[in-house]
C-alpha positions as CSV (number, residue, x, y, z in Angstrom):
1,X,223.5,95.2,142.1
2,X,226.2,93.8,140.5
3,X,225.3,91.2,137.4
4,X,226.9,87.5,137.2
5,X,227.1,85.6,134.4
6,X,225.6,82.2,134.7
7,X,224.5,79.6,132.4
8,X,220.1,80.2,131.3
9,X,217.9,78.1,132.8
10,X,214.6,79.0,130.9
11,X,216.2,79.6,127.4
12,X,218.3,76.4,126.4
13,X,219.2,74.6,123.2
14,X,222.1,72.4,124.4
15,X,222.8,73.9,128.3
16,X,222.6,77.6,127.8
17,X,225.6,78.9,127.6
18,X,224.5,81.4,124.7
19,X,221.2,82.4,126.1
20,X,223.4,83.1,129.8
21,X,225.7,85.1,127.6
22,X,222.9,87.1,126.5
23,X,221.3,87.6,129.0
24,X,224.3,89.3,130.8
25,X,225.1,91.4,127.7
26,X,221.3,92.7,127.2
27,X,221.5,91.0,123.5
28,X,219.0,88.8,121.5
29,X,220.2,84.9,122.4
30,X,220.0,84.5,118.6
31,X,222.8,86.7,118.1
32,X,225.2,84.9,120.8
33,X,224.4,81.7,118.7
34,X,225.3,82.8,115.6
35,X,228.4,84.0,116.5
36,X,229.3,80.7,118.1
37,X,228.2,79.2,114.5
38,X,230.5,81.5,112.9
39,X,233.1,80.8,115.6
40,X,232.9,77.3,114.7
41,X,232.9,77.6,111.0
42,X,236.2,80.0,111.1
43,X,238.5,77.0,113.1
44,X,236.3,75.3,115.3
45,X,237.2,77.7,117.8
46,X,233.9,77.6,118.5
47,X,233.1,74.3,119.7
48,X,235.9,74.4,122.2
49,X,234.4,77.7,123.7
50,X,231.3,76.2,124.3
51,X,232.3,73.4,125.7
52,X,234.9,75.2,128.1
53,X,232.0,77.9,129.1
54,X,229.8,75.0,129.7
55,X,231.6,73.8,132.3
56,X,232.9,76.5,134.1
57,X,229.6,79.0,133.8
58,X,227.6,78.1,137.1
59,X,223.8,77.2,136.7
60,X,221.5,79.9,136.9
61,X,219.7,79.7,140.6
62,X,215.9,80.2,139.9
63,X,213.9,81.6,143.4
C-alpha cells in the first residue's frame, strides 16, 4: 500500500499540517513543530511553508 500525505485529523494545533507530516514520516509530531519553529525563527521561512502546505495538503478522510 502506498502512503499519502494528508493533513491530521485527530492531532491538530492550528490544521495539522505538522502532525500529517509526521505521521507520513513515522516521527513524533513534536519534532515536525519544532522544526517549523526553527524554520520560522531562521527567515520566516517557516510561516510561509505552513501556510502553502495548508492549503495544498488534502484532509485526512477518517472511515
Amino acid at each position: 500500500m502506498k502512503k499519502k500525505l494528508y493533513k491530521s485529523s485527530t492531532d491538530k494545533k492550528i490544521s495539522g499540517v505538522c502532525a500529517g507530516i509526521a505521521e507520513y514520516f513515522d516521527l513524533d509530531p513534536t519534532l515536525i513543530r519544532l522544526a517549523w519553529v526553527v524554520l520560522t525563527m531562521l527567515g520566516g521561512s517557516g510561516i510561509i511553508g505552513y501556510i502553502i502546505a495548508a492549503l495544498v495538503m488534502p484532509e485526512e478522510k477518517n472511515i
